[in-house]
Every structure is written in C-alpha cells, then in structure tokens.
C-alpha positions in Angstrom: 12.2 -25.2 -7.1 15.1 -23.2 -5.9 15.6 -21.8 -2.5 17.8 -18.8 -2.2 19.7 -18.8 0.9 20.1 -15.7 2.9 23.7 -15.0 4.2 21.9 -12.2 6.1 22.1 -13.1 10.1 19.3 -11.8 13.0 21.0 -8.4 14.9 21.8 -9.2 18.6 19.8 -7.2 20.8 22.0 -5.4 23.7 20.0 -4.7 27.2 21.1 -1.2 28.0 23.3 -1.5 30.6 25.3 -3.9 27.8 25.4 -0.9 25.4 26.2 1.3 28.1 29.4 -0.5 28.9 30.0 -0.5 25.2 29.8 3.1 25.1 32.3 3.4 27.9 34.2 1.3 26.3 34.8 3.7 23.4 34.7 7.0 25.4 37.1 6.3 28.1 39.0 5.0 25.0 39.8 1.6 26.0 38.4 0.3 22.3 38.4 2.0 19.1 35.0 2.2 16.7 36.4 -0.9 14.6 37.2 -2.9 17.2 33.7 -2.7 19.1 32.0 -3.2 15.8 34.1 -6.4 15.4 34.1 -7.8 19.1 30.2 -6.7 19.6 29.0 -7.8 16.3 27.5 -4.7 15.6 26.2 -4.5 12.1 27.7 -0.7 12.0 29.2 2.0 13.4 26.1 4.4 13.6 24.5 2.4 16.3 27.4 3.0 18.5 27.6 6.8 17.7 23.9 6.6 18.3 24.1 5.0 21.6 27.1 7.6 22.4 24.7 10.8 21.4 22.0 9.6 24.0 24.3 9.1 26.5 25.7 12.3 26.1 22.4 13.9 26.2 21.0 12.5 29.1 23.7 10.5 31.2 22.8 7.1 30.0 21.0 4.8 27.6 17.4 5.4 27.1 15.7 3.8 24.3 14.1 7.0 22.7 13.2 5.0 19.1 9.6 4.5 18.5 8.9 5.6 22.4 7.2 9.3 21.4 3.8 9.7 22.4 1.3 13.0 22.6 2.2 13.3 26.6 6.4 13.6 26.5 5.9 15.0 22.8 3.1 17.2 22.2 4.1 18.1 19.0 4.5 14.6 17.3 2.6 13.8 14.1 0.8 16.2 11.2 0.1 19.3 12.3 -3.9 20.0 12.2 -5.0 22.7 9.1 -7.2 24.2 11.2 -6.7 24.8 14.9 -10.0 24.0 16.6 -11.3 27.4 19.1 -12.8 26.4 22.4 -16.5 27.1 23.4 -15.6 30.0 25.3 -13.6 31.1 21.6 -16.7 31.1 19.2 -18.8 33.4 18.4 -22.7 32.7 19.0 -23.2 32.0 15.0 -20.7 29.3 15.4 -21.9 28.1 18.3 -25.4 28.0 16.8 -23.8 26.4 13.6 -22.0 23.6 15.7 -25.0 22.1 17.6 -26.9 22.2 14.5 -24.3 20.2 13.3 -24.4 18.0 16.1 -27.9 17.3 15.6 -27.6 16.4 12.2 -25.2 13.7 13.4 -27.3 12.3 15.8 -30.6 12.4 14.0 -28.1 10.7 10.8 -27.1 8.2 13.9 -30.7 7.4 14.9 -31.7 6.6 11.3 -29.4 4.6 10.5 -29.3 2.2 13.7 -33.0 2.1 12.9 -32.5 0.4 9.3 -32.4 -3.3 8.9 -28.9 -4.6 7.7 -28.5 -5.5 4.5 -28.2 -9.2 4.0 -26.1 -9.1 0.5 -23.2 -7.0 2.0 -20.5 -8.8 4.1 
C-alpha cells in the first residue's frame, strides 16, 4: 500500500493584535511584503493586503470572515421572490385566503399526529 506524503504544512493562526503589529510593520514601512511573508510564514501576500484593507477601514483588525449575520447584515443571503405584505397590507380576500390556509395546515397537522407510525420505515 502506498502512502503519499503531503509536503503541505498547517497555516499559523495570528491573534489580532499579532497581525496588527504585522500590518504596522508594512505601513510604517519598516518591512517590505516579501519579507513579512518570509519572516511571518505567511502562505501569501493577500492575507497581509487583506489584514491592511480592514485596518484601513475601520482602525484595526476585526475578523469580518464568516462573522455576517441577519442583525449587522440585513441583506445577507438569497433575496426572497416574493416579498411577504403584513396583515395590515392584505386585502380581506387574502386575509380570508391565508387563514384558510392555516387551517388546512393544522387540520393536515392533527391527522397526521393522529396516525400510527409506520413500523417498516426507519
């Protein structure tokens, strides 16, 4: 059996005051980009011009990757097809036409919490 060997190694993980100092490091010019690639063991530039863009923006590092939700981003995710009106927005046909719905769902609910299970499905 043959084991392939990566040569590929873990990325260090810098606390944000680490890549803070890193960043000053390169805008108060004390380092060029190849150097703090080298030294930090970065595995690229773009990290560092990343970490230098949020710093820019808002005066230090914030982790903004993966960090969106609905409350600091409302408009994150697939935009809906059909924008849902309020109660106050519908018209008393679709009012009607909604708890009509409604009730189908619950008397669909009821009946089916009423059947036995199934003992041949899993």
């Amino acid at each position: 059996m043959y084991i392939r060997k990566s040569d590929y190694k873990t990325h260090i993980k810098y606390t944000n005051e680490e890549k803070e100092k890193i960043v000053l490091l390169y805008l108060n010019h004390q380092m060029g980009v190849r150097q703090i690639v080298r030294e930090f063991k970065l595995y690229g530039d773009q990290a560092l011009y990343r970490w230098v863009k949020i710093y820019e923006k808002y005066g230090s590092i914030i982790e903004t990757r993966g960090k969106a939700t609905k409350l600091n981003n409302p408009n994150k995710g697939r935009p809906r097809k059909h924008l849902e009106k309020t109660l106050e927005e519908l018209s008393k046909d679709e009012l009607i036409e909604r708890v009509r719905m409604l009730e189908d769902i619950k008397k669909s609910l009821v009946y089916l919490t009423s059947q036995q299970p199934n003992k041949n499905t899993k």
